[in-house]
N, C-alpha and C positions, 0 to 999 in steps of 0.2 A: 529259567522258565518264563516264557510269555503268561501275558496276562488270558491270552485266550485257549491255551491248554489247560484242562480242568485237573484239580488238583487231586491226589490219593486221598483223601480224607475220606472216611466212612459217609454215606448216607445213612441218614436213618430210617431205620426199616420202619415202612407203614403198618400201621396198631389196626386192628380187624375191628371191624363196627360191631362184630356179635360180642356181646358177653360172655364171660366165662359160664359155663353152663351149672348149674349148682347142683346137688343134690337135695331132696326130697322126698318124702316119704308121704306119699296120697294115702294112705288109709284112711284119717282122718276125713278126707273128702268119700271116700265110697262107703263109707259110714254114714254120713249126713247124705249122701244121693240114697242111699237103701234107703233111711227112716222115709225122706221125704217122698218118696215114691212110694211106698207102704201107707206113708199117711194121706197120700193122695188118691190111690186106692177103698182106703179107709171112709173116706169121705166121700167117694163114689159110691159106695154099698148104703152110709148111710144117710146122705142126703140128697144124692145125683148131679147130677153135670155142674149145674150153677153153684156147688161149695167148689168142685175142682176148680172152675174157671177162674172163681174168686183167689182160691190158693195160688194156683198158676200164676196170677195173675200179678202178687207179690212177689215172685221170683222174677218174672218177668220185669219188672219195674226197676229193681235191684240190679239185673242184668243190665240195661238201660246205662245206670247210674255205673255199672264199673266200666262200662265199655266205653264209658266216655271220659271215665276217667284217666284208664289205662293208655287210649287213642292220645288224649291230650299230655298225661305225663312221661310216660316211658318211653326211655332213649332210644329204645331197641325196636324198631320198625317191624318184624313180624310180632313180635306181641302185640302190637296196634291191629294189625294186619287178623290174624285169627282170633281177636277180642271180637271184629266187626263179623266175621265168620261166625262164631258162636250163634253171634247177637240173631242175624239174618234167619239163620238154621231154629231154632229156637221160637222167632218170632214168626215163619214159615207153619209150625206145629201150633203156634198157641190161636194165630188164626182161624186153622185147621178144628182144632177145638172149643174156640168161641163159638165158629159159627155150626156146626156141627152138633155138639155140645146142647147148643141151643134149640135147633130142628131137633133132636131127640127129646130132650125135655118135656117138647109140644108134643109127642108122637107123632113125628113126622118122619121120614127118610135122611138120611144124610146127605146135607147140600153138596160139598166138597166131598168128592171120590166118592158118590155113594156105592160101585164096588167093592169096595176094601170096607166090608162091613164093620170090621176089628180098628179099623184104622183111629176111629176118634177115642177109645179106651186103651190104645196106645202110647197117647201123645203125650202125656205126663210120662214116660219115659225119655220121646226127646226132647221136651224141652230141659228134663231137669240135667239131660246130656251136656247141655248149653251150658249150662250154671255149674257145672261140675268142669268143663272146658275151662272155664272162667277161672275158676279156683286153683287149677290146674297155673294158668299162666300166670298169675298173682303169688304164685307159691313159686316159681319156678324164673321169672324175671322180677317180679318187685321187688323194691326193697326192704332189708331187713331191721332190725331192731340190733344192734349192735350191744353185748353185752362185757361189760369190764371188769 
């Protein structure tokens, strides 16, 4: 054999970027998206816009804080990838409801889409969509605790 005929040896077969896909059990998250959306509600009937916005507003923050976490630590490129999708989606709604939110408060009309009459007593549905997305890919790509 010459040196420039390539040899029988096996190549080794390229490893896939994705990870093995895990299982998981969301319950736990659509438990905690019901209460929190219930309680968001809750605080709508009994203080109005500005306790939701406050509320929201924690989730949102939180969201912030994993999405940047997620972006920065994990291997796996679409979990970065639909952390920042969450984020966007989520933070699209809670604008929506800040300033919205707010014009109602004043008895005013709704700044954003004043159409969509329903639309700012909505949005504590999607944002907490976001957060529950989130939950979603931290259970689903991060890692886990290893027990022995």
């Amino acid at each position: 054999m010459t040196e420039d005929t390539p040899s029988n040896e096996e190549k080794p077969k390229p490893m896939s970027t994705r990870p093995p896909v895990r299982g998981f059990n969301p319950l736990v998250n659509y438990l905690f998206y019901t209460v929190a959306v219930l309680g968001a509600y809750i605080l709508y009937w009994a203080l109005g816009y500005p306790a939701v916005i406050a509320m929201m507003m924690f989730f949102v923050i939180r969201l912030i804080r994993d999405t940047v976490h997620v972006y920065r630590t994990y291997e796996y490129k679409f979990a970065g990838q639909a952390s920042i999708v969450n984020l966007i989606y989520s933070m699209v709604f809670f604008i929506i409801l800040v300033v919205n939110g707010l014009a109602l408060s004043q008895q005013m009309a709704p700044i954003i889409f004043p159409d969509f009459i329903d639309l700012t007593s909505w949005t504590p549905l999607f944002i907490m969509g976001g957060v529950f997305g989130m939950m979603n890919i931290k259970k689903m790509w991060g890692p886990r605790k290893r027990f022995y």
